[in-house]
N, C-alpha and C positions, 0 to 999 in steps of 0.2 A: 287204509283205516288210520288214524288219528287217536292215538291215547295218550288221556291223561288224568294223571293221578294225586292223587290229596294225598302227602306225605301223613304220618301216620301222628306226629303228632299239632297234625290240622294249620300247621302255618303256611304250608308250603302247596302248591297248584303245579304240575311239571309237565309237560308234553314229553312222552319218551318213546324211542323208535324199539327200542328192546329193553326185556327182563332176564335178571337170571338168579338165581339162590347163590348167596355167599352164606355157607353155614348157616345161622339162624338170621340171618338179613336177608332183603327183599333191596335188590339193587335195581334202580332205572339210567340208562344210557340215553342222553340225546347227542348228537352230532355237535361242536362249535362251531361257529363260523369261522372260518379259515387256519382252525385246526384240524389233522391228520387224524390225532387220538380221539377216542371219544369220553365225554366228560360224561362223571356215574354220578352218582347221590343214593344215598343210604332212604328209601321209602318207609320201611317197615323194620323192625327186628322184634323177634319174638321167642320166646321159652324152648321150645324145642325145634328141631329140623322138619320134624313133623307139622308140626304148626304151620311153617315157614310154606311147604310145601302145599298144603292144602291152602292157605294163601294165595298160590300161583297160581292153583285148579278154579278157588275163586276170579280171578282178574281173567282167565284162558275164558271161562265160560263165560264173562261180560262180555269179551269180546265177540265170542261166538253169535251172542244175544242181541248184539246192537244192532239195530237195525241201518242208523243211515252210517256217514261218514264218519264220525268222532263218538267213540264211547269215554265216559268219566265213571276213575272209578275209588271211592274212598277207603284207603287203607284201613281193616280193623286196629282199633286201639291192642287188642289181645292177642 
């Protein structure tokens, strides 16, 4: 599966292999090319850990959802 995400505030389109919660941000990793590490960007940040979290439950369940190869998914502004 294939995701990608509308950075939160809407300039940004990102392919990313993984998410994770840094405190009240929503971080995406993709892989570089012929770098070891993997390079992050900040998606989303939002008010509380809670928020942030439910967030993730959002993005889990699109992917759940989608049906073919690639789901897109747009960060809430809030």
């Amino acid at each position: 599966m294939e995701l990608w995400i509308r950075n939160q505030d809407r300039k940004g389109l990102r392919s990313v292999r993984s998410i994770a919660l840094k405190g009240k941000k929503v971080v995406g990793y993709t892989m570089s090319m012929g770098i070891a590490a993997p390079d992050q960007s900040t998606l989303g940040k939002y008010e509380t850990e809670e928020r942030t979290m439910a967030v993730l439950d959002s993005i889990e369940k699109k992917i759940e959802n989608s049906p073919g190869r690639i789901a897109v998914f747009d960060m809430p502004k809030e």
